[in-house]
C-alpha positions as CSV (number, residue, x, y, z in Angstrom):
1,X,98.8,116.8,128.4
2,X,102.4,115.3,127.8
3,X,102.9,112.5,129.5
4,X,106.3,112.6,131.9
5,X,107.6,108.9,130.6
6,X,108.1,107.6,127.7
7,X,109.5,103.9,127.5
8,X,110.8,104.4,131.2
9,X,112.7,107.6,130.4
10,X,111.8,110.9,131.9
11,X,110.8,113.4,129.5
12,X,113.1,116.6,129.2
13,X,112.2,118.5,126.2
14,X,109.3,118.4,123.6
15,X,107.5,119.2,120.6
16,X,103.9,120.7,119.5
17,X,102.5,118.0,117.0
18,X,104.1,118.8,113.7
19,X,105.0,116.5,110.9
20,X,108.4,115.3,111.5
21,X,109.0,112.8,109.0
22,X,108.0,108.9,108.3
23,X,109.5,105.6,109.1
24,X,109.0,103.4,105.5
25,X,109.0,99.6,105.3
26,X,111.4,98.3,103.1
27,X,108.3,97.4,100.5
28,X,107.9,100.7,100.3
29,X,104.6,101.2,102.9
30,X,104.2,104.0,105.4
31,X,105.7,102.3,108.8
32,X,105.0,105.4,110.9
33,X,104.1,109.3,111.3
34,X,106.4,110.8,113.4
35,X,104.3,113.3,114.8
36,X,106.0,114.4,118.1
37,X,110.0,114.4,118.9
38,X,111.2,114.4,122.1
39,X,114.4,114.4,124.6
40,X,114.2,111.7,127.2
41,X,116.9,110.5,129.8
42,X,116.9,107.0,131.5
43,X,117.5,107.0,135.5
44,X,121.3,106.9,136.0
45,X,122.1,107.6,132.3
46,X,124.6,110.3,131.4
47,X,123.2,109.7,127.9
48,X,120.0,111.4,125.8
49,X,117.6,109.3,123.9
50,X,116.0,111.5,120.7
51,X,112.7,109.6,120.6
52,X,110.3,110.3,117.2
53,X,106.3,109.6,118.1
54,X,103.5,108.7,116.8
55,X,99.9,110.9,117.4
56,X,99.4,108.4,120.4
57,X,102.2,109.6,121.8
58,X,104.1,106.1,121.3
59,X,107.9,105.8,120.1
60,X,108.7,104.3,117.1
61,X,112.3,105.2,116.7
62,X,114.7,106.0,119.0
63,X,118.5,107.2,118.6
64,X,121.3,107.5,121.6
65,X,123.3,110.8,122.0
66,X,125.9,112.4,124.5
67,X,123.9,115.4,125.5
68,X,120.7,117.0,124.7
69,X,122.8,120.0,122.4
70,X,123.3,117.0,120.0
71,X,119.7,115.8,120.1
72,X,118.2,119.0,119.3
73,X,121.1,119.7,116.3
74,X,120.5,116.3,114.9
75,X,116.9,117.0,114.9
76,X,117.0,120.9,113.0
77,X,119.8,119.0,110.8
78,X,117.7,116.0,109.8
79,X,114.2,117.8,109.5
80,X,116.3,120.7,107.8
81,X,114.1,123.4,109.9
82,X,114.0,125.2,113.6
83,X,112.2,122.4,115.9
84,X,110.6,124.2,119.2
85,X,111.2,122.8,122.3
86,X,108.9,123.0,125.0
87,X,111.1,122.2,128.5
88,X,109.1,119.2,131.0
């Protein structure tokens, strides 16, 4: 089950597990998976977080955005492919 937090912000939209990309070091090592993405919004925030996960379910990245329209076109534009959503 997904969990209805992450980092304090409530969960809005999700992904199945997928491969979404990787977070490099700057020697060249594999930081992080991304695994999962997901649209969270903090408590009194007009704003949408774009989280990437990890397959614990943890964030490792994070980017800030004016609504969830630009969160999910960042996403399709960045992975360069349709992301399902899943709706918390």
């Amino acid at each position: 089950m997904f969990p209805e937090r992450l980092d304090g912000a409530r969960i809005l939209y999700f992904t199945p597990e997928g491969e979404y990309g990787r977070m490099y070091y700057e020697t060249g090592g594999i930081g992080a998976d991304f695994k999962y993405l997901d649209i969270c919004q903090y408590h009194g925030s007009d704003k949408f977080c774009l989280f990437c996960g990890n397959a614990r379910k943890e964030v490792e990245t994070d980017s800030l955005w004016d609504s969830m329209e630009a969160c999910m076109s960042v996403a399709e534009c960045f992975w360069g492919k349709t992301v399902l959503w899943s709706e918390k």
